[in-house]
C-alpha positions as CSV (number, residue, x, y, z in Angstrom):
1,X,115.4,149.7,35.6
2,X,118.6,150.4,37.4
3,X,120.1,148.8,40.1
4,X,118.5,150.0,43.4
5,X,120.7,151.0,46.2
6,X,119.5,150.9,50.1
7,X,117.6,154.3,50.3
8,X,115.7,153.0,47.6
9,X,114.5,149.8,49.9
10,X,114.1,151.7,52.3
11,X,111.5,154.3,51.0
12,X,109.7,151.1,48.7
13,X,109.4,149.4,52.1
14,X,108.2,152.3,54.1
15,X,105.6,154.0,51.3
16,X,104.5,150.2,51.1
17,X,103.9,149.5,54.9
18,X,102.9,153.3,55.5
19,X,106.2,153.5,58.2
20,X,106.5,156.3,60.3
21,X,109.8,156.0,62.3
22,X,113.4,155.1,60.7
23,X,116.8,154.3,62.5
24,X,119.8,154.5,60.9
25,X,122.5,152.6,62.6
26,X,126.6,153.2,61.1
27,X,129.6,154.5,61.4
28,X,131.4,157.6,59.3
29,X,132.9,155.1,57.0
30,X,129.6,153.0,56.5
31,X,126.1,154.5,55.9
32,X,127.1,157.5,53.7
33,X,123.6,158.2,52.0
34,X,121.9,159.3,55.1
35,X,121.4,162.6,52.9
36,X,119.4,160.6,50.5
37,X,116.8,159.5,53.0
38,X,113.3,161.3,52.3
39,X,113.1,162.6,55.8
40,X,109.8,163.8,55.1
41,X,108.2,160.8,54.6
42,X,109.0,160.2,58.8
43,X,107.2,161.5,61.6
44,X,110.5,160.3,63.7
45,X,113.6,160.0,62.1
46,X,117.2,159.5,64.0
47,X,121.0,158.2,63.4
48,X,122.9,156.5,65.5
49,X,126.7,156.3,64.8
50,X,129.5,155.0,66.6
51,X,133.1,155.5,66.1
52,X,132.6,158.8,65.4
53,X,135.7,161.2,65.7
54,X,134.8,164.8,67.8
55,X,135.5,166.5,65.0
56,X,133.5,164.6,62.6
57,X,130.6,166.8,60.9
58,X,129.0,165.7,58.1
59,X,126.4,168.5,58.0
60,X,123.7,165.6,59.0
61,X,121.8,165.0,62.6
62,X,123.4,162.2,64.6
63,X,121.1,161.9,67.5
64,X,122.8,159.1,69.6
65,X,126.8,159.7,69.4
66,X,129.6,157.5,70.5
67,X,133.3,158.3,70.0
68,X,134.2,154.8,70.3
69,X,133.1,151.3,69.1
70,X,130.7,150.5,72.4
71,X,126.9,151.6,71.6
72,X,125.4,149.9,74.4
73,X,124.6,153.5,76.6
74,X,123.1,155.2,73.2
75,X,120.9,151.8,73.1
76,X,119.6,152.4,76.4
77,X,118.9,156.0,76.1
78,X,116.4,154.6,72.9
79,X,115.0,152.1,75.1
80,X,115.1,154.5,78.3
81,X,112.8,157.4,75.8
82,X,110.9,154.2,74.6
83,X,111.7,154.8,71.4
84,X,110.5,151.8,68.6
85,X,111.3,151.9,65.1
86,X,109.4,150.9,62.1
87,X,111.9,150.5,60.0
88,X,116.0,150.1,60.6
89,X,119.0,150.6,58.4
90,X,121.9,148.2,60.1
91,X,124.9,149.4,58.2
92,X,128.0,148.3,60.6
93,X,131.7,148.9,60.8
94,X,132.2,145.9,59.1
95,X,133.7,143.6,62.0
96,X,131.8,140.7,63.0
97,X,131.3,141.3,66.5
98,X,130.1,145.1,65.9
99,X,127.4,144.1,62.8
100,X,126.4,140.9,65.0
101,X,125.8,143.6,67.6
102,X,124.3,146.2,65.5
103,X,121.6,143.3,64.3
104,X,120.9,142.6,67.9
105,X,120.2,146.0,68.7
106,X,117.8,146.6,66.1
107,X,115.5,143.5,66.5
108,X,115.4,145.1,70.1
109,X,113.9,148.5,68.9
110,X,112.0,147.2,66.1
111,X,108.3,147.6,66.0
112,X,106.5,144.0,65.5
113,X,105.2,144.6,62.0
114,X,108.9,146.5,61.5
115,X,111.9,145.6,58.8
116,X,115.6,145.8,59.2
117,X,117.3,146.2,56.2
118,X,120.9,145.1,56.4
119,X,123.5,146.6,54.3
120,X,126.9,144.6,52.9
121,X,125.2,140.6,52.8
122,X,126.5,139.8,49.7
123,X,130.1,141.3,49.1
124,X,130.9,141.3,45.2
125,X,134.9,140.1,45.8
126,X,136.6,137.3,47.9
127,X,138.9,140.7,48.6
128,X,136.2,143.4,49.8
129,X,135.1,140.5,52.1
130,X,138.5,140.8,54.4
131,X,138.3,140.7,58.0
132,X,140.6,143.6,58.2
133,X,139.5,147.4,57.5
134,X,140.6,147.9,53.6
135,X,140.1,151.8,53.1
136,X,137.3,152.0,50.1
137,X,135.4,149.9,49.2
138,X,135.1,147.4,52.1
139,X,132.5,145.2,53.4
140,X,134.1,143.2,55.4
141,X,132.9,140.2,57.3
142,X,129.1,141.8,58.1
143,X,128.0,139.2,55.4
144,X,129.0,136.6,58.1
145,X,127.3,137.7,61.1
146,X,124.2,138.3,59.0
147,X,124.0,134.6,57.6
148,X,124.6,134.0,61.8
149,X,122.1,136.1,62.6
150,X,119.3,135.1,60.5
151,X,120.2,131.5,61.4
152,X,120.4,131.6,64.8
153,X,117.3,130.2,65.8
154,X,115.4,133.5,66.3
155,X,111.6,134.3,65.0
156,X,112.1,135.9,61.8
157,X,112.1,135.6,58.4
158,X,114.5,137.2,55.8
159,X,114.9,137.6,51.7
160,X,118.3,139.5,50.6
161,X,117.9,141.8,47.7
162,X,120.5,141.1,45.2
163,X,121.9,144.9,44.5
164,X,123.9,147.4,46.2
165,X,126.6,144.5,47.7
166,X,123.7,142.6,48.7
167,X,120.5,144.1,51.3
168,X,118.9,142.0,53.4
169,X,115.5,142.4,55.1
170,X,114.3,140.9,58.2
171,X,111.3,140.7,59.6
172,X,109.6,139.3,63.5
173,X,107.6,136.5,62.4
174,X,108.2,132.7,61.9
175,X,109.7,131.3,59.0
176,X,107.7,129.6,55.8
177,X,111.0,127.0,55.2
178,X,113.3,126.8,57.9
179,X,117.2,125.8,55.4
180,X,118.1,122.4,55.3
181,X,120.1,120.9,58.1
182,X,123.1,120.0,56.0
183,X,123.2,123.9,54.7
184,X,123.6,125.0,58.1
185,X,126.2,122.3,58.9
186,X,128.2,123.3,56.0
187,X,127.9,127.2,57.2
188,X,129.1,126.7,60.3
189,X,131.8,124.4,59.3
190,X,133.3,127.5,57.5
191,X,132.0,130.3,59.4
192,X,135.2,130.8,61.5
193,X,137.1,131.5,58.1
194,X,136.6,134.4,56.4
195,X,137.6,133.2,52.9
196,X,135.7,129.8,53.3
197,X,132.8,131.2,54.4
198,X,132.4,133.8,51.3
199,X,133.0,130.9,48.9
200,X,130.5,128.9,50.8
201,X,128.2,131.6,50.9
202,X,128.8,132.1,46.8
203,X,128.5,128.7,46.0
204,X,125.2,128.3,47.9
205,X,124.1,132.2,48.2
206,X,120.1,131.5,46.7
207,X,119.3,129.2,49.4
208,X,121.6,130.9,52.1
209,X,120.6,133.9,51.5
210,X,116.9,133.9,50.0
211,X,118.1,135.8,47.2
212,X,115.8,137.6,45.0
213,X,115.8,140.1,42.3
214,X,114.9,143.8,42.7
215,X,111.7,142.7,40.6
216,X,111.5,139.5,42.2
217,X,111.5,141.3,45.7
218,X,108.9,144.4,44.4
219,X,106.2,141.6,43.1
220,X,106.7,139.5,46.3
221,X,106.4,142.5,48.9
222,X,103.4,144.0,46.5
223,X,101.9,140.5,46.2
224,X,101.5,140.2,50.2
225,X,100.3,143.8,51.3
């Protein structure tokens, strides 16, 4: 079988838990497949996207629009229509404080039996993991604030899919294993560091991450309908 990218998660996930309602959140430079998204399979469907330039037209909806990096009044008009979404793609501009953010923001809108899927947790180079904006192929340090995230003492749980630069899924419920203490010591020893923590992420990325196969992740989600 080949390699799944995120659309592919995402309509497995939401056939699977019958979901009715997606967000996308991105920018122009991340995202990108919003035209592969079965829109059909949605009774609500919407895309948020920040840093968007005025100009910018990619023949695709945007429903809540930002020119600049601050999302916080398109979050409120969400929460202000009482909008809640079953499932959420959180594909960032890949600085840490805007995907730490973006994360936030979808846990807020995410209905309780909901999944985020997080795209970029498992960058393929030491070199596409750069703090600074590589035109390209970039993922930047989103594999950082997703480790933070999902480690941060809220209630979820979380596997990461090991395709497409690595997609997570998270989920509002308590974990099965919380990760050893030493683990998280040694992650936030190197956190601050970009090129520390993706060596310490690589070196340690099945436990860190819950890593799992495409097959390994179909059998598991099929396993506990």
């Amino acid at each position: 079988m080949p390699d799944w990218d995120k659309t592919d998660i995402i309509h497995f996930l939401s056939d699977l838990n019958r979901y009715e309602s997606y967000l996308e959140i991105c920018s122009p430079s991340t995202g990108a497949l919003y035209n592969k998204i079965d829109k059909s399979r949605f009774r609500r469907c919407h895309r948020l996207m920040y840093r968007t330039p005025s100009g910018f037209d990619d023949q695709l909806d945007i429903n809540f629009r930002s020119s600049g990096s601050a999302s916080s009044n398109l979050i409120e008009t969400i929460h202000a229509f009482g909008f809640r979404y079953d499932i959420v793609l959180v594909d960032s501009f890949h600085y840490y404080d805007l995907s730490l953010r973006d994360l936030t923001d979808a846990f807020d809108v995410l209905t309780p039996h909901g999944s985020i899927v997080v795209h970029d947790c498992l960058p393929t180079s030491e070199e596409l993991a750069s703090p600074d904006y590589i035109p390209g192929g970039w993922c930047g340090v989103s594999f950082i604030a997703y480790i933070d995230f999902v480690t941060g003492g809220r209630r979820l749980t979380y596997t990461t899919v090991d395709t497409d630069y690595g997609c997570g899924v998270i989920r509002k419920m308590d974990s099965e294993e919380p990760l050893p203490q030493d683990l998280i010591e040694g992650w936030k020893s190197v956190r601050h560091d970009a090129k520390a923590a993706y060596r310490f992420m690589s070196e340690n990325k099945d436990q860190l991450l819950h890593l799992v196969s495409v097959d390994e992740f179909k059998k598991f989600e099929m396993g506990h309908r």
